[in-house]
N, C-alpha and C positions, 0 to 999 in steps of 0.2 A: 897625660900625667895621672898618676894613682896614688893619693893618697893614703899609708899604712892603713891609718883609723881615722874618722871623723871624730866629733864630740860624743857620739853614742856607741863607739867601738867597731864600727859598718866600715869596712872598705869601700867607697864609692873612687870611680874615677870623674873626677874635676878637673875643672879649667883651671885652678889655680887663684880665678876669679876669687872665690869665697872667700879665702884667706885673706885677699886684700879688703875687704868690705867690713865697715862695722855697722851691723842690723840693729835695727831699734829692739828686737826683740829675737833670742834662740831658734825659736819655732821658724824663722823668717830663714835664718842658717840650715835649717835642716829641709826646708822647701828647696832654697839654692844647690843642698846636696843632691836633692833629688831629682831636681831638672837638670843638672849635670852629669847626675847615673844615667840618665835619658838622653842626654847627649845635646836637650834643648837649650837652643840660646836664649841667653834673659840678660835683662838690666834691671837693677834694683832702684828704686822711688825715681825713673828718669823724668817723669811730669807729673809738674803739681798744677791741679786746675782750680783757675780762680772759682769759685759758686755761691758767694754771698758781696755786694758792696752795700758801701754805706752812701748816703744822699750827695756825696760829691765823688762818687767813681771809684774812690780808694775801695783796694780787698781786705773785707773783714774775714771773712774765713774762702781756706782751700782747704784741696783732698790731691795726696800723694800718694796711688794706688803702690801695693809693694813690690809688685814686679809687671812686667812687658813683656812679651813672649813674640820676638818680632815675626817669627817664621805665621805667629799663628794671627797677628795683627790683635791681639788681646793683654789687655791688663789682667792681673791677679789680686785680688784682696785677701789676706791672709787673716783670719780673727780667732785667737782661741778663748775669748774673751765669754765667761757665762752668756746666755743667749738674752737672758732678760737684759745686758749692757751691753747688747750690739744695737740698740733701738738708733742710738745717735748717729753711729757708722753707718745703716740703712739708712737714715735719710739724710747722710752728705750720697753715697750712692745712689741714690734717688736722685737727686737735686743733681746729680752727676750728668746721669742718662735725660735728663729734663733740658739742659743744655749745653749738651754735648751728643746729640742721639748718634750718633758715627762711632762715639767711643765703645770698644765691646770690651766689656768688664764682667767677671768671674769674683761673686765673692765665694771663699773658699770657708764654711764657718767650722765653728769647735768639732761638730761631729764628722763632718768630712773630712778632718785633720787628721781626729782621732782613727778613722779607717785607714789614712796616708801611714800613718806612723804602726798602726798592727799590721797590717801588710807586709812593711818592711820591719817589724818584730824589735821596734825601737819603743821603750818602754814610757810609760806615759805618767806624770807626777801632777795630779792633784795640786792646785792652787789656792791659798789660804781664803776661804771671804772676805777677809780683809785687806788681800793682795787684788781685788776686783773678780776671783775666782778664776773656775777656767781649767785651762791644764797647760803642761809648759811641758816639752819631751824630755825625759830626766837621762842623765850619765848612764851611760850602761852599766852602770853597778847601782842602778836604782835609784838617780840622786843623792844617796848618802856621802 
């Protein structure tokens, strides 16, 4: 199936998949478009892994990588997040690979994003500081 236009004006061919999924974040959509230009299978947040309890067993915190890439036995982490506020997302990924050493996880960060998206000449919007900064892949008519 082929999609006219995505959110950034790109014809990509998709599963149809994306359409039904609602991403915590854009950027997460335009990943999905592109591992479906590519033809790769994924599922988006399919496991969340416990990595913190409290003194009787309960889980205080998890981490739900944003995609799976089954063919490749790999999670993706997707962060366009300024780099000084990924410190926290490093160390649930840390704490990840610490007990989970099987799991193989990709964090994918802002500047790597940013090369995904000039590549495919999808235009890229500046994130307020006060929105946690960052970039978020804008309309193709610029975000306006």
């Amino acid at each position: 199936m082929t999609e006219p236009a995505n959110d950034f004006g790109h014809s990509f061919p998709v599963s149809g998949k994306v359409a039904g999924i609602e991403f915590a974040h854009p950027s997460e959509r335009v990943a999905a478009q592109i591992l479906d230009f590519y033809r790769i299978e994924w599922e988006y947040e399919p496991t969340t892994f416990p990595i913190e309890w409290d003194g009787d067993g309960n889980v205080i915190a998890s981490f739900a990588p944003d995609f799976f890439l089954p063919e490749f036995g790999l999670y993706i982490e997707l962060t366009t997040m300024s780099q000084k506020l990924v410190t926290k997302k490093n160390r649930k990924v840390r704490r990840l690979k610490e007990l989970y050493p099987e799991i193989n996880i990709k964090v994918l960060y802002q500047k790597d994003f940013r090369r995904l998206l000039f590549k495919y000449g999808i235009p890229v919007q500046e994130r307020a500081h006060s929105d946690g900064g960052g970039l978020d892949a804008a309309d193709a008519d610029g975000g306006q």
